[in-house]
C-alpha positions, 0 to 999 in steps of 0.5 A, spaced: 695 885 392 700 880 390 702 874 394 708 876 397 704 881 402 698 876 403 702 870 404 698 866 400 700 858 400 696 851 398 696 845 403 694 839 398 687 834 402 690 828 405 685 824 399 687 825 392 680 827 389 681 834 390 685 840 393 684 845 398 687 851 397 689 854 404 689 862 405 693 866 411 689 872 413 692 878 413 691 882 418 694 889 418 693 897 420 695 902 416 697 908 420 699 915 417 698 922 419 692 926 416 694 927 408 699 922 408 695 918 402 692 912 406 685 913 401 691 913 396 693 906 398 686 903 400 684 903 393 691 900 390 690 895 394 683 894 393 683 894 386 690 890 385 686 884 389 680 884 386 683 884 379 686 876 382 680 874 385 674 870 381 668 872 378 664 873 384 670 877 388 668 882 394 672 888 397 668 892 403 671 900 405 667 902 410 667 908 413 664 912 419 661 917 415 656 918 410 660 925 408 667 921 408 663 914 404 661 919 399 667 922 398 672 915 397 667 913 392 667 920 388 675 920 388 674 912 386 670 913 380 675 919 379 680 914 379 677 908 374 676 914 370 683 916 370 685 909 369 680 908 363 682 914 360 689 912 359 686 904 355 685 900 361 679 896 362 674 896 368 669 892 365 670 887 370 668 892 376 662 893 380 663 899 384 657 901 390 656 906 395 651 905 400 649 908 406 642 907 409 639 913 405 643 912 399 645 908 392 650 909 387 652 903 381 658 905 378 656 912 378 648 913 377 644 913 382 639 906 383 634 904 388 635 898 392 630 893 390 634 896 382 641 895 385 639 888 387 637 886 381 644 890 378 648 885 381 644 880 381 644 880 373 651 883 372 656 877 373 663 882 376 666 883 381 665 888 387 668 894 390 663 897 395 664 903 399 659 906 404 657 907 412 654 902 417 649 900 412 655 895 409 654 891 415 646 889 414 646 887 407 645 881 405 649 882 398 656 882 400 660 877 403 668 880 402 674 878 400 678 883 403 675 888 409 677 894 409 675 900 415 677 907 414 679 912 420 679 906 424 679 909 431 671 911 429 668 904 430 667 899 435 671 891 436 664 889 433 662 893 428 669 892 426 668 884 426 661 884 423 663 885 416 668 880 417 663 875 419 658 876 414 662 871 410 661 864 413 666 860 409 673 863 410 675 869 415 676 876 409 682 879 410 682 885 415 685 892 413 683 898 418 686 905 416 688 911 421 691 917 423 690 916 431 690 908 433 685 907 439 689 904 445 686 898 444 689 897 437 696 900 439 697 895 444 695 890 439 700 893 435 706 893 440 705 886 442 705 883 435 698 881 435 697 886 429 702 888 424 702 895 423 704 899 416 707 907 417 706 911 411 711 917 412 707 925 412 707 929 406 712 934 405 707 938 402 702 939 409 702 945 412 704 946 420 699 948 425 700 952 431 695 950 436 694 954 442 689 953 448 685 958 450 678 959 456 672 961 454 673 968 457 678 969 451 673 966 446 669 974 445 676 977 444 682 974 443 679 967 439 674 972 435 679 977 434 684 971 430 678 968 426 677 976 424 685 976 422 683 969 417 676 972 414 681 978 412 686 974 408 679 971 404 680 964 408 675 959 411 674 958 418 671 951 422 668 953 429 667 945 432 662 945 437 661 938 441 653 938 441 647 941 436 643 944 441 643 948 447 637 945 450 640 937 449 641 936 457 641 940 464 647 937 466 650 939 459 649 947 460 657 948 460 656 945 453 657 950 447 652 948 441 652 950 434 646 954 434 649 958 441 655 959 437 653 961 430 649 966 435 654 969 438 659 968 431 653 972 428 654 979 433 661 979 430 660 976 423 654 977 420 652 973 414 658 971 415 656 964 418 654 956 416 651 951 420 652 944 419 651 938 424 650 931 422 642 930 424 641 935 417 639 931 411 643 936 406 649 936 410 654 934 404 651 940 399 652 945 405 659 943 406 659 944 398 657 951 398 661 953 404 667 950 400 666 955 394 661 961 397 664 967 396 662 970 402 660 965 407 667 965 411 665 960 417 662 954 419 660 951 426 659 944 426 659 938 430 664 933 428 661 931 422 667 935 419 672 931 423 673 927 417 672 926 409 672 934 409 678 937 404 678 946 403 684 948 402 682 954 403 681 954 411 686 955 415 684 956 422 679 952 426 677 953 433 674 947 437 670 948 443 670 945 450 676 942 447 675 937 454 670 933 451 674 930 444 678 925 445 686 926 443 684 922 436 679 926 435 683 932 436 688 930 432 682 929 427 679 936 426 685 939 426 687 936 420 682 940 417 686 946 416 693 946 414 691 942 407 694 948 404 702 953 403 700 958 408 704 959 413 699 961 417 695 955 420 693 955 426 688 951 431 684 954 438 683 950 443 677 954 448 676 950 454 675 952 461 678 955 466 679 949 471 680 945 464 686 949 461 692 944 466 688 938 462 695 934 460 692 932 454 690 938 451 697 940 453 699 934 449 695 937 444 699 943 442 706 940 444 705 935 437 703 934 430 704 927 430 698 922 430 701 916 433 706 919 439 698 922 439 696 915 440 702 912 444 699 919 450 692 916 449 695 909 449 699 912 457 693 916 459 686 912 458 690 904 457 690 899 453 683 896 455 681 889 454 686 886 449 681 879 448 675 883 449 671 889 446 673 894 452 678 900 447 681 902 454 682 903 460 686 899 464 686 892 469 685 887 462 688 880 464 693 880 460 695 888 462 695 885 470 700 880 468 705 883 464 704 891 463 706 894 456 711 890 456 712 887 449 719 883 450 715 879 456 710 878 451 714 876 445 716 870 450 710 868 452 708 869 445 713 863 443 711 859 449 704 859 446 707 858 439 709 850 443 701 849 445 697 845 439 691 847 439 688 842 435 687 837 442 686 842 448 684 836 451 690 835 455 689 842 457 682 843 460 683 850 465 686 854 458 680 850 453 676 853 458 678 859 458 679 860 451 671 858 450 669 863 455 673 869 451 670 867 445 664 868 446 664 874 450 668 877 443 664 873 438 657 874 441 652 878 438 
């Protein structure tokens, strides 16, 4: 990354033994649409960093799952490949991926009590990739942060990979299609800088339409008949694994209720993955290149990290319970083609089908006018705290979604120095108390 995008600046110590070099921390979100290259920019940006960093540099891509993780790690060693084919040289590089189950270095998988070892004798720099596991290990102390489908992920989980270096606060980068209220807000008040990365022209549009569950047995089966005819993939997305989970849940569809009913229709036809299975990335594998097997039921696993050009239709049941990011996301999974034919099916309930959003749903394809509905519908939540929506935040009682009116308040705190609160108890107090409600652990 070069110094005109970090902003990096020196700031001689008032005494002449020494220099401290002072760093301003970026903070930036990088919003684009499903399949507009935001894996593309992560890696450039990751590698274009750590190359100007010392020996002991560190870079973080955290993912929500274990299937996108992997997947980001494959496409980087693909990449350095690529790179090295062409006489660069990456002998300088570490790369990791880790998750809680497993280890790779630089392609070959290792044991954690190895992968210690590994680093510990080889003196590179570091690219790690991986899930929730990136946020327990000892080893990494990140440079730059970066988090991939953002809206997964809570403000503390967000953070803690930040914090786990004490010395300096790493720069923060998160990547989405869909940006959560929260964050959205963020991003209309100047508080975080936002980065569009236009759509590609090659993505393929997709006709969503809304559908009830008295629809499912005929008019949904006769659609997915239609896709299975033309040699396509088909995803049917269910909202929880088993039909037994809770009482209280019996208008719920589950895989395995669903892949029954599926089979009456399509037998031998039918694949089943959710994430509890521990052999799920291979399951998404052969579903990818099997001859034969044409649908997959699945939990949200597949919401992200899954590429089958081959699908062209996926039927999401009690579209009610996903959230609009959510929605937006498994949409995404068909359309990755040059049919003209893609579709996505909406099955909810009778008393459901006026739902605003899923109405919002079938009216767009754009990720962020997605996200401004989401920001308009379920609010902004606590722009100083951990709450990623709702509404009756401090800041949204005194101002509302007014970014002009915040710009101006905004100069006003410009004026305040920090440095000596003393001549302003009330807001030193104030400001104590909301920094220990967002950095507490």
């Amino acid at each position: 990354m070069n110094q005109s995008l970090f902003d990096i600046y020196s700031i001689p110590e008032t005494e002449p033994k020494a220099e401290v070099v002072k760093v301003k921390r970026l903070n930036r979100i990088v919003i684009g649409d499903v399949g507009s290259g935001k894996t593309v920019v992560a890696f450039l940006t990751a590698l274009s960093y750590l190359y100007g960093l010392p020996v002991t540099g560190q870079v973080c891509l955290l993912a929500p799952t274990e299937v996108l993780a992997y997947q980001h790690y494959t496409s980087l060693e693909k990449l350095i490949a690529m790179f090295v084919a062409k006489g660069l040289d990456f002998q300088w590089l570490n790369r990791v991926f880790l998750t809680a189950k497993n280890v790779y270095l630089n392609g070959q998988k290792l044991t954690k009590k190895k992968l210690v070892a590994a680093l510990t004798q080889t003196n590179r720099k570091t690219f790690w990739i991986g899930t929730h596991a990136l946020l327990h290990n000892e080893q990494i102390v990140p440079d730059l942060v970066m988090v991939d489908e953002q809206h997964r992920f809570g403000v503390e989980q967000r953070s803690k990979l930040s914090r786990k270096n004490t010395l300096t606060s790493p720069h923060f980068i998160s990547f989405t299609a869909t940006p959560i209220p929260r964050t959205l807000a963020l991003t209309f008040y100047d508080t975080l800088k936002p980065i569009f990365l236009e759509r590609l022209a090659n993505r393929s549009p997709i006709v969503t339409s809304l559908f009830t569950f008295a629809e499912l047995e005929t008019k949904v089966v006769e659609k997915i008949r239609s896709h299975l005819a033309k040699g396509r993939k088909i995803y049917v997305v269910c909202a929880k694994v088993q039909a037994d989970e809770s009482a209280t849940d019996e208008e719920i569809w589950s895989v395995y209720q669903t892949s029954k009913l599926l089979e009456r229709f399509f037998p031998n036809q039918i694949m089943l993955v959710h994430g509890k299975m521990a052999d799920k990335k291979d399951i998404l594998t052969e579903f990818k290149n099997s001859l034969t097997k044409g649908i997959l039921v699945a939990t949200t696993v597949i919401e992200v990290g899954v590429d089958v050009p081959q699908a062209s239709l996926v039927v999401i049941l009690n579209a009610e319970r996903f959230g609009l990011a959510a929605l937006h996301q498994i949409r995404g999974r068909v359309g990755r083609n040059d049919f003209s034919d893609n579709e996505c099916c909406l099955v909810t309930y009778t008393k459901y089908k006026r739902s605003r959003r899923l109405h919002y749903v079938c009216q767009t394809q754009d990720g962020f006018a997605l996200a401004e509905k989401d920001l308009e519908l379920r609010g902004a939540g606590e722009l100083l705290g951990k709450v990623q929506s709702g509404f009756g935040d401090e800041i949204d009682k005194i101002i509302g979604l007014n970014p002009a009116l915040y710009r101006r308040l905004s100069q006003e705190v410009d004026k305040i120095d920090f440095t000596n609160l003393d001549t302003l108890p009330r807001l030193k107090k104030y400001l104590q108390t909301k920094a220990g409600q967002v950095w507490k652990e």
